[in-house]
C-alpha positions in Angstrom: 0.0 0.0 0.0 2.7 2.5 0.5 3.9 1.9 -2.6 0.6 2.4 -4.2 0.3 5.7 -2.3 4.0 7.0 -3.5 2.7 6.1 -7.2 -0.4 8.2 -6.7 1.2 11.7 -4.9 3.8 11.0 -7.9 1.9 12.5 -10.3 0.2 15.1 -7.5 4.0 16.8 -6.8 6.6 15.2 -7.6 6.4 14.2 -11.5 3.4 16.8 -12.0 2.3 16.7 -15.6 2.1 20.6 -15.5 4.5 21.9 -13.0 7.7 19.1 -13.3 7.0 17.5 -16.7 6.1 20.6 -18.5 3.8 18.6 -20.7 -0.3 19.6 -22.3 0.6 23.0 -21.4 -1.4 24.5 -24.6 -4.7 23.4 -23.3 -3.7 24.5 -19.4 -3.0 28.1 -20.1 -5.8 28.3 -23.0 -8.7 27.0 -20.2 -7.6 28.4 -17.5 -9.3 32.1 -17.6 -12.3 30.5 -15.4 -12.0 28.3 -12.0 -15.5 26.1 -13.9 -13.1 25.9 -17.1 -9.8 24.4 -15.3 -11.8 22.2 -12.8 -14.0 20.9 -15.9 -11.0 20.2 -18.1 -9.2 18.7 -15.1 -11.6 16.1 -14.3 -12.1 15.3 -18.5 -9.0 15.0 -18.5 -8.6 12.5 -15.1 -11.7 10.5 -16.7 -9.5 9.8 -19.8 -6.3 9.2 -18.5 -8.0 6.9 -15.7 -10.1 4.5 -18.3 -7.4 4.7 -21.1 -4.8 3.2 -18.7 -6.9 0.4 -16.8 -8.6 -0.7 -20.5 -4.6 -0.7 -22.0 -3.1 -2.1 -19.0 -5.9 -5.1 -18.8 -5.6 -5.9 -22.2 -2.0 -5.3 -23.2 -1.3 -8.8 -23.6 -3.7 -9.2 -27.1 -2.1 -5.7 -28.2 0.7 -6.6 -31.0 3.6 -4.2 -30.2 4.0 -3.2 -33.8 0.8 -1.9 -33.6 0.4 -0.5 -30.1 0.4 3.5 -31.1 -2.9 3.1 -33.2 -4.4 1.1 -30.8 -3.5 3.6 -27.9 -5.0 6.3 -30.1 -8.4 4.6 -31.1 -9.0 3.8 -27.0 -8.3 7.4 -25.7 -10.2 8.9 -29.0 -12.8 6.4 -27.8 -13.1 7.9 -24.0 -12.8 11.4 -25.3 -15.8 10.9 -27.4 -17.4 10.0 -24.7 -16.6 12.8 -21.9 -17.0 15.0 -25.1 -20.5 14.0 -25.8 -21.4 13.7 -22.2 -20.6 17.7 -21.5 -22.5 18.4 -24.4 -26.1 16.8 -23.1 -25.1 18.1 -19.4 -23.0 20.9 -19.3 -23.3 22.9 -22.8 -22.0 26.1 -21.4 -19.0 24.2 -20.1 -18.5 22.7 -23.6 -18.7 25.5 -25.1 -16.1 27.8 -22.9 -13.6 24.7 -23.6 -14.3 24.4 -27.1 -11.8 22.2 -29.5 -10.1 21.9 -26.3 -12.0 18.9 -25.1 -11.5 16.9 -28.5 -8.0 17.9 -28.4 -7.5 15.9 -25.3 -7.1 12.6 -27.9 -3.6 14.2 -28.7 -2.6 15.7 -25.1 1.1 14.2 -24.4 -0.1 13.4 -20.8 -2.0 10.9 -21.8 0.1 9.2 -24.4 3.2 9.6 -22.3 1.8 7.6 -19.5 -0.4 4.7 -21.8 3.1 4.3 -23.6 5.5 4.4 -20.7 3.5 2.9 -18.0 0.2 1.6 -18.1 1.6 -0.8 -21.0 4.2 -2.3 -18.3 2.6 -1.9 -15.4 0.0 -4.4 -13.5 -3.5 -3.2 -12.8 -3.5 -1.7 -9.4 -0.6 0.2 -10.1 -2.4 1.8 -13.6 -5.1 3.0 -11.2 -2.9 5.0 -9.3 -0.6 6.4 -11.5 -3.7 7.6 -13.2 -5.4 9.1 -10.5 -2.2 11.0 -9.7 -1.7 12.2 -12.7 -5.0 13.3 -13.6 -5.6 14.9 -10.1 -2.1 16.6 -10.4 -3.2 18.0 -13.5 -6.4 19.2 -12.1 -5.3 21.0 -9.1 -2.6 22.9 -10.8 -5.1 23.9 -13.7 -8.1 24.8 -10.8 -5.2 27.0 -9.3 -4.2 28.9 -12.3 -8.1 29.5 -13.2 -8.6 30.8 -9.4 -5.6 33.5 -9.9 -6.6 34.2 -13.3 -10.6 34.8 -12.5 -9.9 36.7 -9.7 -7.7 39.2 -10.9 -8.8 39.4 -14.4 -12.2 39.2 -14.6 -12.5 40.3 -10.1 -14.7 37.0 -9.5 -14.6 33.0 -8.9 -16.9 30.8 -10.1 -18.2 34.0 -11.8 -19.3 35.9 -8.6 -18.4 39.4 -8.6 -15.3 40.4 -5.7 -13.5 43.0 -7.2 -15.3 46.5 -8.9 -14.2 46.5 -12.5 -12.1 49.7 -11.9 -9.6 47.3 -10.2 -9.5 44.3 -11.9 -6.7 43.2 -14.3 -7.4 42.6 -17.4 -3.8 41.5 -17.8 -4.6 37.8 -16.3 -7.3 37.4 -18.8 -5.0 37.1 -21.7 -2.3 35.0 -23.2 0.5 36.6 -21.4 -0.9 36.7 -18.7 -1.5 32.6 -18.2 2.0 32.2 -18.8 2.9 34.6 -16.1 0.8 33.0 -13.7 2.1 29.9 -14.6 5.5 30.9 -14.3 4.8 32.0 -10.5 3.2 28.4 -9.8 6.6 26.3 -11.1 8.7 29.5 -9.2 7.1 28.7 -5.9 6.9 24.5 -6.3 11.1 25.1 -6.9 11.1 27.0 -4.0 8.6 24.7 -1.6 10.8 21.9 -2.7 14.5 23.7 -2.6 13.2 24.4 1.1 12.0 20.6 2.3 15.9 19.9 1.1 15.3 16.0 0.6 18.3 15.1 -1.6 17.7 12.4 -4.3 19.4 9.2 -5.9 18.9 8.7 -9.3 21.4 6.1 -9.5 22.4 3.8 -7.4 19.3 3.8 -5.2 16.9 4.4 -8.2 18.3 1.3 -9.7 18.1 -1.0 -6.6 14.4 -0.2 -6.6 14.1 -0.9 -9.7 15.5 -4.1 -9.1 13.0 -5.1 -6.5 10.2 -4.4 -8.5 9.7 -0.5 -7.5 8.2 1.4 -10.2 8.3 5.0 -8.7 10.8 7.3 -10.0 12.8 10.2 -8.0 10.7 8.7 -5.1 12.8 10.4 -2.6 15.3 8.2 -1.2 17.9 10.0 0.9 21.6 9.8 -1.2 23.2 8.5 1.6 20.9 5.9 2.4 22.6 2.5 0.9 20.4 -0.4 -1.2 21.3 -2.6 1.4 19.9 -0.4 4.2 16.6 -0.7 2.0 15.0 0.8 -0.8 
């Protein structure tokens, strides 16, 4: 279990799709103008990621290797249909604030990275988390941008006024003004982590883990603590 539980905060903070990876930035910063747009995009996103990896990983036995891409493709195509058409019959407003953006999530790197590098190796239970992690990593980070972006571009959250118009920004509403915002977010995750100071093997350690089965990376093993002192 505590393995399962250093797969899942993985993706939360230390391997973060958005703020470590750097990865599906384009639909982040273009969403992100409205808390209801990040959290919505978020969760498609989770939904996705979550059902791509368990159908892959339970099935990757029967998929030829020489023809995994296309089949990786068709099954996350498939779920994004499906979260696509299921925001249009329940949330059209949503659908239509996100617009190609939801489609779009077929293509996101996020998804293809982690079908490709893990749920194709990886045993159920581990699929689950990873995916939960990452999706949920994705999602806070995005909900957090929105929340800056909304409140001091447009002076509200979740579209309730805060801030007279006289004062808001209009800055945060714009292009420039997502990346700025997104800048500050991987500015003070370096500095939250520069402070906890927990140094990292990447080799040695990494590769005893690896060894025993381990399939968490930069899981924060002290450098001076020895394979045979236990990874």
């Amino acid at each position: 279990m505590k393995r399962l539980f250093g797969i899942f905060t993985n993706g939360l903070v230390r391997e973060n799709p958005l703020l470590m990876l750097m990865i599906g930035l384009c639909s982040a910063l273009a969403v992100t103008t409205k808390v209801a747009n990040g959290i919505g995009m978020g969760l498609a996103m989770t939904f996705v990621l979550l059902m791509s990896e368990v159908v892959i990983s339970l099935f990757k036995k029967l998929i030829p290797d020489s023809i995994r891409i296309p089949v990786f493709i068709i099954i996350i195509a498939a779920f994004t249909t499906v979260i696509d058409y299921v925001l249009k019959a329940w949330f059209p407003e949503l659908s239509r604030a996100m617009g190609v953006f939801i489609p779009l999530i077929v293509v996101n790197c996020i998804i293809m990275g982690r079908v490709e590098g893990f749920a194709y190796k990886s045993p159920l239970g581990d699929v689950i988390f990873d995916s939960l992690g990452m999706g949920l990593g994705y999602t806070w980070v995005l909900t957090g941008i929105s929340l800056v972006r909304e409140f001091l571009g447009d002076g509200a959250i979740l579209d309730r006024m805060i801030i007279p118009p006289d004062y808001q920004i209009k800055f945060f509403t714009l292009a420039p003004g997502g990346f700025f915002v997104f800048a500050l977010f991987i500015s003070f995750n370096l500095f939250i982590r520069s402070k906890l100071k927990v140094p990292v093997s990447q080799t040695a350690d990494c590769e005893g883990c690896a060894a025993q089965g381990c399939t968490v990376t930069h899981c924060g093993i002290p450098e001076n603590q020895t394979n045979k002192e236990g990874n």
